[in-house]
C-alpha positions in Angstrom: -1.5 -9.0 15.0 -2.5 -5.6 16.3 -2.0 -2.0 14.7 -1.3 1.0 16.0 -0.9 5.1 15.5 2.6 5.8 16.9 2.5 9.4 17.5 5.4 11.2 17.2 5.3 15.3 18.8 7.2 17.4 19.5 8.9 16.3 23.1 12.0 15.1 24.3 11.1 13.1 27.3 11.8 9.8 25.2 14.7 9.6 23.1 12.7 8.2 19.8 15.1 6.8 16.6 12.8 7.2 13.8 12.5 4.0 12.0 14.9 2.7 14.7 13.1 2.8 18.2 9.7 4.4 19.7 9.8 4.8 23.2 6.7 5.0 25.6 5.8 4.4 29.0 3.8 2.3 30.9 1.0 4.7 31.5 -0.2 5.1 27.9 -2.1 1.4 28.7 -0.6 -0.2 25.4 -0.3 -3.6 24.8 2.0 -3.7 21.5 4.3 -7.1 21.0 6.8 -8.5 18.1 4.7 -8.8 14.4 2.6 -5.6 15.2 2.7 -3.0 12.8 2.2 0.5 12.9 1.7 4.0 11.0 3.2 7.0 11.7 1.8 10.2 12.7 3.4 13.3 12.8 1.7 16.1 15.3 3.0 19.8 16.2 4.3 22.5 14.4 0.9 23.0 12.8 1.4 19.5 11.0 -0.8 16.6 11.3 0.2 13.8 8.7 0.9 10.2 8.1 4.9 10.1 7.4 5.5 6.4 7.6 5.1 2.9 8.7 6.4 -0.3 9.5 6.4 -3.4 11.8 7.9 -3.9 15.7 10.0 -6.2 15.6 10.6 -7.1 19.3 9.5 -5.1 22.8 12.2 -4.4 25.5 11.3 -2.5 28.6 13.8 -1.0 31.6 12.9 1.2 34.8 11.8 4.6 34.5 15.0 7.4 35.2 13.6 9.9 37.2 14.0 12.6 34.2 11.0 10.5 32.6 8.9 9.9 35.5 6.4 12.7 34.2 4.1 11.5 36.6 4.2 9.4 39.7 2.3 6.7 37.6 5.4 6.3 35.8 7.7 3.7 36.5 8.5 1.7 33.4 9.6 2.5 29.6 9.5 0.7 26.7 11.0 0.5 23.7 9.4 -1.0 20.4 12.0 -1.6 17.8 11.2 -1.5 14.9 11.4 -3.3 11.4 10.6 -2.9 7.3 10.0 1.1 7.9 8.7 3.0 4.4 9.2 6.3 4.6 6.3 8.6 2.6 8.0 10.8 -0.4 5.8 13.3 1.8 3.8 13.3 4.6 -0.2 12.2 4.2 -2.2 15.2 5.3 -4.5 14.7 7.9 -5.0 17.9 9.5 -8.5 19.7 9.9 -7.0 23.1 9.0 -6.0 22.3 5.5 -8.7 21.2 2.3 -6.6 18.2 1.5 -6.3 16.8 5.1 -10.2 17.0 5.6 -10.1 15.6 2.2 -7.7 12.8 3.3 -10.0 12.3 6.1 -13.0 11.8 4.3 -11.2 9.4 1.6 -9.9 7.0 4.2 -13.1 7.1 6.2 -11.9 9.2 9.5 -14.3 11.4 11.1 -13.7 14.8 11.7 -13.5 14.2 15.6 -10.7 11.8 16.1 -11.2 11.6 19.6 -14.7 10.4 19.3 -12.6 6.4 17.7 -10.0 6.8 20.8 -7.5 8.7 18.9 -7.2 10.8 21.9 -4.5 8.4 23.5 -0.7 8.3 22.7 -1.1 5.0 20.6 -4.4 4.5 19.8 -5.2 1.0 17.8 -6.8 0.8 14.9 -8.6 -1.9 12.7 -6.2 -3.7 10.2 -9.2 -2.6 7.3 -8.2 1.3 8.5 -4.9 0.7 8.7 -4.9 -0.7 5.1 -6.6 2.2 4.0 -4.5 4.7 5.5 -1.3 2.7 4.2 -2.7 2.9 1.0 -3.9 6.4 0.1 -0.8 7.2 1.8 1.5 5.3 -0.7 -1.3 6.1 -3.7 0.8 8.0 -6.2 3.4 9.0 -3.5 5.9 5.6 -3.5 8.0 4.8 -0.7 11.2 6.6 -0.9 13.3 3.3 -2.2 10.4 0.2 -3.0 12.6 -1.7 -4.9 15.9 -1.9 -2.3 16.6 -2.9 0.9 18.6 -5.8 2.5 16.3 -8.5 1.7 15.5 -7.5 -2.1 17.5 -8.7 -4.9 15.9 -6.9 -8.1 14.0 -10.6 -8.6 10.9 -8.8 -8.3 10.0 -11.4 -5.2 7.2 -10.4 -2.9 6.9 -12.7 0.3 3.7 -13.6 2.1 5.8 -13.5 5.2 6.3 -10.0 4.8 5.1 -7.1 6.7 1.6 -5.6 4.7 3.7 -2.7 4.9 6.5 -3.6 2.5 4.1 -5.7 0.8 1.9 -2.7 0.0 4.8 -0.5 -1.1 6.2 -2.7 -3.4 2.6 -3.2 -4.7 2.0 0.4 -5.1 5.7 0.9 -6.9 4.7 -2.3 -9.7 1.3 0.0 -10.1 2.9 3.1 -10.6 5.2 1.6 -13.2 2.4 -0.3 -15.2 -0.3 2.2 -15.1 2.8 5.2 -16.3 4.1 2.8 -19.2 1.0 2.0 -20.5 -0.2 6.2 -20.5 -3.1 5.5 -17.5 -5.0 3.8 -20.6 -7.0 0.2 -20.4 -5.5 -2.2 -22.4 -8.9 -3.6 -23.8 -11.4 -0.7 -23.6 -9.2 1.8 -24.0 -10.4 3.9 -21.2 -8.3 6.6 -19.5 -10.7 7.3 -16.3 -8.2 7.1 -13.8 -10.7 5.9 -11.0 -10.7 3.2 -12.2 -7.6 1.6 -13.8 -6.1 -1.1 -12.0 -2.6 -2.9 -12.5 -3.7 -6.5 -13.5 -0.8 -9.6 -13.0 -0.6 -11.8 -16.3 0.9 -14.7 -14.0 -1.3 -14.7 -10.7 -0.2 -12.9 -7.6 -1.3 -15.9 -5.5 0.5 -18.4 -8.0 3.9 -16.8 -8.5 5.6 -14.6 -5.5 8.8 -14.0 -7.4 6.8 -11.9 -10.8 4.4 -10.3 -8.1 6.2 -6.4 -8.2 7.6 -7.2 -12.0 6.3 -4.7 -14.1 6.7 -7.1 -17.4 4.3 -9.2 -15.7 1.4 -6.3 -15.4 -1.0 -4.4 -17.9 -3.2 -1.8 -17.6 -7.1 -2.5 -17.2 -10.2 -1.0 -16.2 -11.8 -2.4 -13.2 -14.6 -3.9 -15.7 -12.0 -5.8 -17.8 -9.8 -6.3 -15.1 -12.5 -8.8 -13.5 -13.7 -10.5 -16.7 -9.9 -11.2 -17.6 -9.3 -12.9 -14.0 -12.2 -15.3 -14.5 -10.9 -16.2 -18.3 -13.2 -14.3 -19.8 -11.0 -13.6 -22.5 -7.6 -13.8 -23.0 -4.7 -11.0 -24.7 -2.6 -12.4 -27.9 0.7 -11.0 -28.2 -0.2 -9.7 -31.1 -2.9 -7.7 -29.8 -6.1 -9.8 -30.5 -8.0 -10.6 -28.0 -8.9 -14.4 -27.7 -13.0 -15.0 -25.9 -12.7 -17.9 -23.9 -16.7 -18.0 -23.9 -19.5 -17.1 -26.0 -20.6 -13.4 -25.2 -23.4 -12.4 -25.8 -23.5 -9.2 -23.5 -23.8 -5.7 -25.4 -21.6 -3.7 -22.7 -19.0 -6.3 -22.6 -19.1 -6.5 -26.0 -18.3 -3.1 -26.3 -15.6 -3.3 -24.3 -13.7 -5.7 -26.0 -14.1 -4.3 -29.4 -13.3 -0.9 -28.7 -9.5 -0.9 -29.3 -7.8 -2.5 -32.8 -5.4 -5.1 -32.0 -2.4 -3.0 -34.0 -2.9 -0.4 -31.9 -3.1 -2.9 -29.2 0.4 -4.3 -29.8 1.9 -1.2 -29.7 0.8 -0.5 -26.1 1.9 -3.7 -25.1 5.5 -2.5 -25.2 7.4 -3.8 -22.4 5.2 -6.9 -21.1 6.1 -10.1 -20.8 4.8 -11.7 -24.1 5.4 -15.3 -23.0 3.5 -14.8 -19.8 0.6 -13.8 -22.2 1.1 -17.1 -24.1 1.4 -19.3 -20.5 -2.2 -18.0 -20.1 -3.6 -19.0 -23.5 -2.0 -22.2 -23.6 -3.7 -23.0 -19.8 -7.3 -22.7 -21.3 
């Protein structure tokens, strides 16, 4: 699988359906089959910005009409069409007029010179760790337009492996959203509310159960720190509150963090999760 920047500017040599069709010729030296996926990028008009992504779903080509035979090099068009498009709430700024887009850039790793990675070309391919990271400070707190519907969904919370990383990463950043906001952007455990780093934890394991992976019932708030020790059984959450240690601790800091928050206040903040899954993992130990 490859990933690409599809470009999109302001032309009309190529008659481009967004989230439909991108067209291109034979002369941008691109080699782009079925199962790629690709990212968006919106140029002209004083706008440089990530708008949306998605996967190709199959390649078709035709000979070049002589209204698209821009130069003599051209002689065959293609058309990628395309599959699982997300569409941004807004557009992921990437331009090197603006403070947030040479914020952007610096966040997702992207030099200030884009030409000097290739990005000079009409498609330019990228790494899938870039294309990850792009994908996701795009979709971080700015959701896909509609994560929880489209033809394949049935409000059963089910995220596939055979999915695009595209849809899989929207639907992942939608189940955050919604844990992190019911939960007031606090750590379950600790109690923190540093926002850098809270993560949405799954009570039943993403790798063990596709069809709870997006439910919100199955996620809780938790720093990074106690997000880690509660993977490896460190501990476990009552529904009650209480937390159960699965070994003896002996650790000051980690003490600290599991003795920070009162298990009333506890049970009140675990409003809305799935209090069986909670037991599922007790009762596994």
């Amino acid at each position: 699988m490859n990933f690409w920047i599809f470009k999109i500017s302001n032309q009309d040599t190529y008659p481009d359906t967004p989230g439909i069709s991108y067209v291109y010729d034979n002369t941008h030296s691109v080699k782009v089959v079925s199962g790629d996926e690709f990212i968006y990028l919106e140029k002209g008009n004083s706008k440089y910005g990530l708008t949306g992504a998605g996967r190709v779903s199959r390649i078709t080509y035709r000979s070049a009409l002589k209204t698209e035979q821009h130069s003599t090099k051209v002689n065959r068009v293609f058309t990628a069409h395309l599959a699982d498009v997300v569409w941004f709430l807004k557009p992921f700024d990437l331009s090197m007029r603006t403070s947030t887009g040479k914020r952007n850039r610096k966040q997702v790793g992207l030099p200030e010179d884009l030409n000097s990675i290739g990005w000079s070309i009409s498609i330019p391919r990228i790494e899938r760790d870039l294309f990850l990271n792009l994908i996701d400070a795009s979709l971080k707190d700015n959701p896909s337009q509609n994560p929880w519907t489209d033809q394949n969904f049935n409000a059963d919370w089910q995220i596939d492996d055979s999915w695009s990383l595209v849809r899989q990463r929207s639907r992942m950043h939608a189940f955050r959203k919604a844990v992190l906001e019911r939960h007031n952007h606090t750590c379950l455990v600790c109690g923190t509310q540093l926002r850098s780093v809270l993560d949405a934890a799954h009570i039943r394991s993403y790798a063990v159960d596709p069809g709870q992976r997006a439910n919100p019932a199955n996620g809780i708030c938790l720093c990074s720190f106690c997000h880690t020790a509660y993977d490896h059984g460190d501990f476990t959450i009552l529904p009650d509150g209480n937390l159960r240690l699965m070994i003896d601790i002996q650790d000051m800091v980690a003490l600290k963090h599991f003795t920070e928050v009162s298990s009333k206040k506890r049970q009140n903040w675990l409003n809305g999760v799935n209090k069986q899954f909670l037991l599922e993992r007790i009762e596994k130990k």
